[in-house]
Each structure stands twice: as structure tokens, then as C-alpha cells.
N, C-alpha and C positions, 0 to 999 in steps of 0.2 A: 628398594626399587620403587616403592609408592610414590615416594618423596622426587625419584628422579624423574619420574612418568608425569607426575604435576609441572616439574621445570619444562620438559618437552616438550606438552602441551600447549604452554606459554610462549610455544617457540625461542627457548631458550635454546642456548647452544652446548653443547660439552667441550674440554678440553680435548687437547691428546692424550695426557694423561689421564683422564677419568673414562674416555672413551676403551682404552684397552681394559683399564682395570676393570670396568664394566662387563667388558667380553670375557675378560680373564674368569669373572666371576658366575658368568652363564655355563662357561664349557666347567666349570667347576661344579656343577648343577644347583646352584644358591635359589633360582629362582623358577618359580613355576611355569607349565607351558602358557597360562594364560599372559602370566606378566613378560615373557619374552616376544608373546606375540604383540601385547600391544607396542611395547620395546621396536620391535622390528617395523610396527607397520609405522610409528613415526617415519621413519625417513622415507616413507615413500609420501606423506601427507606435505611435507616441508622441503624437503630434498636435505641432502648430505652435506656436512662443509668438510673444507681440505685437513681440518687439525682433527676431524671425529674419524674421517675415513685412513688418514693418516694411524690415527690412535688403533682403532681396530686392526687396522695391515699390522704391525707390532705386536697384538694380541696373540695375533696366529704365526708371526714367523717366531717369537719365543718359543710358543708350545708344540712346534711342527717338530715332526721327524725330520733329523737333520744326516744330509745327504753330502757327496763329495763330489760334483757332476760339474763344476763350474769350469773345469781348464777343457772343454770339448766347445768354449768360446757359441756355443746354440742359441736357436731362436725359437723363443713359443710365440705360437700363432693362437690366438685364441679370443675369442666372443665373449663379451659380457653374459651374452643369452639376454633371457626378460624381453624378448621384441617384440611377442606375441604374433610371430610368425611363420613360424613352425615349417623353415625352410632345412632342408637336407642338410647332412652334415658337410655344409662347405670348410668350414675352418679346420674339420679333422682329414678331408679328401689335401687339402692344399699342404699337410704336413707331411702326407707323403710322398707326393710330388716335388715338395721343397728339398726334402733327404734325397728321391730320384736323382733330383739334379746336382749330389755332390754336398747340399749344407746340410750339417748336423741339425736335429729338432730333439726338443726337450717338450714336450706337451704334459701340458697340467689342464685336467678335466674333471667331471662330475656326469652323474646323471643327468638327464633333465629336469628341470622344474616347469617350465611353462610349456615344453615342447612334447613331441613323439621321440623325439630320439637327441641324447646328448653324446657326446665323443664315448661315454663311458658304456653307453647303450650298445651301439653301434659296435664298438671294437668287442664287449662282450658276447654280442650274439652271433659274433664270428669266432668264436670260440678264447676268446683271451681272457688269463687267467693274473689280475692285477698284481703287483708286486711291490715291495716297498724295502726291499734290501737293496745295500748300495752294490754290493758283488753282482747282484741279477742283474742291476741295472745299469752298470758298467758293461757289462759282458754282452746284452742287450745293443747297449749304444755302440762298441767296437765294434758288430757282426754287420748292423744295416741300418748305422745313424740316426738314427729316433730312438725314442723309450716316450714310454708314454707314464705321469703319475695321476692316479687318481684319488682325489684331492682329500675323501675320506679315513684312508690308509696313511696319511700324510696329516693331517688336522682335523685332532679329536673334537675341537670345537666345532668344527663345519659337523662330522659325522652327530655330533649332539645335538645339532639343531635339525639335522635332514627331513624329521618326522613333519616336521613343524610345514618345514619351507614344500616340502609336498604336500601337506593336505592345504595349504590355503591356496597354491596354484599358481604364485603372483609373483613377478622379481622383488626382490628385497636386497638389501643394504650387502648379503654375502652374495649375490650376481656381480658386483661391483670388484669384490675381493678377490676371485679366485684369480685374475689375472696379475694380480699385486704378490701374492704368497707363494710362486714356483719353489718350494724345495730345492728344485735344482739349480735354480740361480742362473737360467741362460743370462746372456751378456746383449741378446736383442730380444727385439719384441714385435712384433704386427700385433695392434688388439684393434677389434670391433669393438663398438660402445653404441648401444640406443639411444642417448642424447647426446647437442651438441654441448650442455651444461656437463655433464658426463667428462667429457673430452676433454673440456679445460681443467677439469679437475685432476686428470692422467697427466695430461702436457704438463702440469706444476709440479707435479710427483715427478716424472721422468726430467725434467729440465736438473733434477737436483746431482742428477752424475751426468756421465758424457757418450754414455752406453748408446749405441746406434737404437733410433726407435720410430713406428709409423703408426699412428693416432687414424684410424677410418672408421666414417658414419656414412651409411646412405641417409640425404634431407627427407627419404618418407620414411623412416625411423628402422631400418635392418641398423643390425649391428657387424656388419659389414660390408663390403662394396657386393651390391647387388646387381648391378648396371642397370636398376630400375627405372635410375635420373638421375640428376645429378648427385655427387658425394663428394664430402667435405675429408681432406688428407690432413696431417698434421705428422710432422716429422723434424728431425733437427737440423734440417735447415730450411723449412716453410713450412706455409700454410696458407691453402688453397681450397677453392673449389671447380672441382672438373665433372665434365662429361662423359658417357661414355664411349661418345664418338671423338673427342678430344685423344683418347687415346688407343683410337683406330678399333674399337670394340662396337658391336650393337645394340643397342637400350631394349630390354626385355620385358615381361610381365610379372607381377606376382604368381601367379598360376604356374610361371615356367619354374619357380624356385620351389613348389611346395612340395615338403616333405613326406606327403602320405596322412593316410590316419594310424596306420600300425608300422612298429620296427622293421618289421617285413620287407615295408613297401619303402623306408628311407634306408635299407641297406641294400635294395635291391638296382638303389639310385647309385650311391657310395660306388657299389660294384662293378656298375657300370661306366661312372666318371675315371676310376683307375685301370676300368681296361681299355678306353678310348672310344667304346660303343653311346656315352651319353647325349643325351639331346645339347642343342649345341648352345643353349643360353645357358646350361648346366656346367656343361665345360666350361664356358668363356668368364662362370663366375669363379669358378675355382681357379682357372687360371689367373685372373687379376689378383687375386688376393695371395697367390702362390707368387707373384713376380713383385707384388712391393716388398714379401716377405724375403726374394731373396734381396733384394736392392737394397735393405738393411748391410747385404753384406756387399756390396756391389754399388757402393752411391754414386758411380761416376756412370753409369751407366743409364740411360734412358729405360721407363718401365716397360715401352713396346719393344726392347731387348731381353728386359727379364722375361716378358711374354712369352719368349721365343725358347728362351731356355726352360721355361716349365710346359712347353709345350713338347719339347724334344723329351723331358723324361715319361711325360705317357706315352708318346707316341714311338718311344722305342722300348717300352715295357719296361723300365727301370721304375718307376713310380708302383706300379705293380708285385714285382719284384722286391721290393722295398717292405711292403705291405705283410707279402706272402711269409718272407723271412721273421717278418716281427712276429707275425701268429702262431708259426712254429717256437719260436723258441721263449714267448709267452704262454705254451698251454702248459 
């Protein structure tokens, strides 16, 4: 590791193959927490290239628990994180609204690292109980179209580094990954990303099959559409940048997005957004992000159409319902 740490720091590059076998070698516990940390905090000093991030995604879907979830053709919705914004769980609200409305969700999550609360927070202190069997998690997705995997019970590599990546507090190079490593292998994708450098690195990776996919950054750095101002879209067949009034929504504040300072108070958000009582910049973010998600399945369709269909699953308690089913039959 000494000898790689020097190449690093010279801003040197890795392969794809030295990149995995590097990772291979971490989740293998070879190397100490101090030399993983400096390891780690490279890429956040130089940023990421395509054949290192490429090489690691390969690291982890070798060693992943391997799953049979791919013919329910699903979409994971899901956030880089790292934004340092510590907004409510929009990407975990929009996944049940998306199953509401009839499409299957595959969601792959984590704790948080930089926030109060990550999808795995949230649905835990509603009492879910993770799983990592294919039988649960068939029987799961047949009952009320979501399952939810959390990413540790899935990749021992991520679980071997978790210690790390919470006590330093900061995104690193596996915020980048966990939207890369689904287990389940949905067939589409909505991901948020905090940078636009970020995003061209996804769009390279995703261009390489023909899989339906939507690439979203808000320009003040969410790693999803916030309707804060303007946000950049990226999908297979463009890429843009729009407003929030462009798409008949209202431009909101950071303050309207924030998640609290305890679990408490972002699931008290969560609970509100899916029974249709949330404040209305809370709803109209989760709806955005719930409508490009379905328009993955739906590209003929205008997004102030998808709007409308994730607006009918809150507003007629399916989105809810959806929710309530999952927790039952995850406790």
C-alpha cells in the first residue's frame, strides 16, 4: 500500500484492474485503518477517473451477495449522498410513491455518512427489519413492488469499511459506488450525483448498455432535483438544463428541504410527505424526482404527466399503502 500511496499522491492514476484488486484487497482486511484512510481520502484531493471507479464497481459486485431480482424489470432511485445537506429522505419518499403508482423499485441503500438520516435510517426506525435472502425478498417485491437492499448485508467490503467512512464524516469514493452495485440489478435508474464531473462519469458507465436511465444534479450542489434553481438532467436521449418553473413547479429554499437535526424530525418529514399532509416544497421535491423516475418507464410521456401520476399515488393513499405493506412484512 505504501508504494501505491506514493503513486497517488503524484497524482498518478490506477488501472481498472489494480483498482478492484486494491478494493479486493481492503475488504480482505490486508491493510490498516490508517493506510485505507489515506487510500480513501485520495480521491476526494484529485477526484475519481472512469477505469478506478469502473475497477472498484467490479470489486464489489464480485464479492456481493448474489441475488435473482432482475425479471421484475425495476428502477432504483437513489442519491449519491455526500452533499452536505442534510435534506429529508427524498429519494427514499419518491420510491414509494413510484411503486404507488404501479412500477416496481429495487432500492439499494446505507446509513448515512454525512447526514441525519439515510434511506436505511429512516426505514429502520420505522421498525424494518433488513434482509438479504432472495425468498424474502421476492415475496417482499410480489406483495407491494419495492424491497428495499441495504448495502452492508450485500457488500462485505462496504460493511468493512463503514467504521472508517463514519468517523471521518466526509463522502468518499464508496458514496459514488453504492448506486453502481444494486444486487438486484434493476433495469433502470434515477440517480442524484453532487457534481456535474460526477455525472459525466455515470453517463459513461450507463451509455455502455441500453438500459433506460436519468442522470440529476441540482447547479447548487443537491444530489437531486431540489427545485432550489436550476438542474442539470442527463438521460438516453438528452441533456439539459431546466428550471423549476420550466416544468410548471415552484423554486424553493434550502431551509424548505432540511432534514432536521435528529432521525425524529426526518421521519416525521418522510411521514408526512406519504400521507400528503407535507409542506408543499417537500412534496413538489419528491414528486419531481418520483416522475423522472417513472418516465424511465414511460419516455413518451412529458414529466408534468409523470407529475401527475405520482401525485395521484399520494393523494389516493397508495403511495402509503405501499409503505405500510413493506413494514409489515419486513419486521
Amino acid at each position: 500500500m505504501k508504494n501505491l500511496l506514493y503513486s497517488l499522491f503524484n497524482r498518478e492514476t490506477m488501472t481498472r484492474e489494480d483498482a478492484c484488486q486494491t478494493l479486493l484487497k481492503i475488504g480482505n482486511g490486508e491493510y490498516s485503518t490508517a493506510q485505507i484512510t489515506a487510500f480513501m481520502t485520495v480521491f476526494q484531493m484529485r477526484g475519481i477517473t472512469l477505469d478506478e471507479l469502473a475497477g472498484f464497481r467490479d470489486a464489489l459486485l464480485e464479492t456481493c451477495v448474489k441475488l435473482d431480482l432482475s425479471d421484475y424489470n425495476a428502477v432504483d432511485i437513489v442519491g449519491t449522498g455526500g452533499d452536505n445537506k442534510n435534506t429529508f429522505n427524498i429519494s427514499t419518499c419518491s420510491s414509494f410513491i413510484v411503486a404507488g403508482a404501479g412500477f416496481p423499485v429495487i432500492k439499494h441503500g446505507n446509513y448515512a455518512a454525512t447526514s441525519v438520516s439515510g434511506a436505511s435510517n429512516v426505514l429502520e426506525f420505522h421498525g424494518v427489519k433488513f434482509k438479504n435472502n432472495n425468498d424474502d425478498l421476492r415475496r417482499i417485491m410480489d406483495q407491494c413492488g419495492f424491497t428495499y437492499l441495504h448495502a452492508p448485508f450485500f457488500h462485505p467490503i462496504m460493511k468493512s469499511v463503514a467504521p472508517i467512512r463514519k468517523e471521518l464524516g466526509v463522502r468518499t469514493f464508496f458514496n459514488m459506488l453504492g448506486p453502481l452495485v444494486n444486487p438486484g440489478m434493476p433495469t433502470r435508474k434515477l440517480l442524484g450525483v453532487y457534481n456535474l464531473k460526477m455525472a459525466r462519469l455515470y453517463n459513461y458507465l450507463f451509455q455502455q448498455d441500453s438500459n433506460p436511465y436519468c442522470i440529476v444534479h441540482s447547479l447548487d450542489g443537491y444530489d437531486e432535483i431540489s427545485l432550489t434553481g436550476e438542474f442539470k438532467l442527463i438521460n438516453n436521449k438528452k441533456e439539459t438544463i431546466l428550471t423549476p418553473e420550466m416544468i410548471g413547479l415552484e423554486k424553493c429554499h434550502e431551509i424548505d428541504l432540511f432534514g432536521g437535526d435528529t432521525i425524529e424530525e426526518a421521519s416525521s418529514i418522510f411521514d408526512r410527505v406519504l400521507s400528503g399532509t407535507a409542506e408543499k416544497a417537500q412534496r413538489n421535491a419528491v414528486l419531481v424526482n418520483s416522475a423522472y423516475a417513472i418516465q424511465t418507464f414511460l419516455p413518451d410521456k412529458e414529466v408534468e404527466e409523470c407529475i401527475e401520476i405520482a401525485k395521484e399515488s399520494i393523494d389516493s393513499g397508495k403511495a402509503k399503502s405501499v409503505f405500510k405493506k413493506f413494514v409489515e412484512l419486513s419486521r
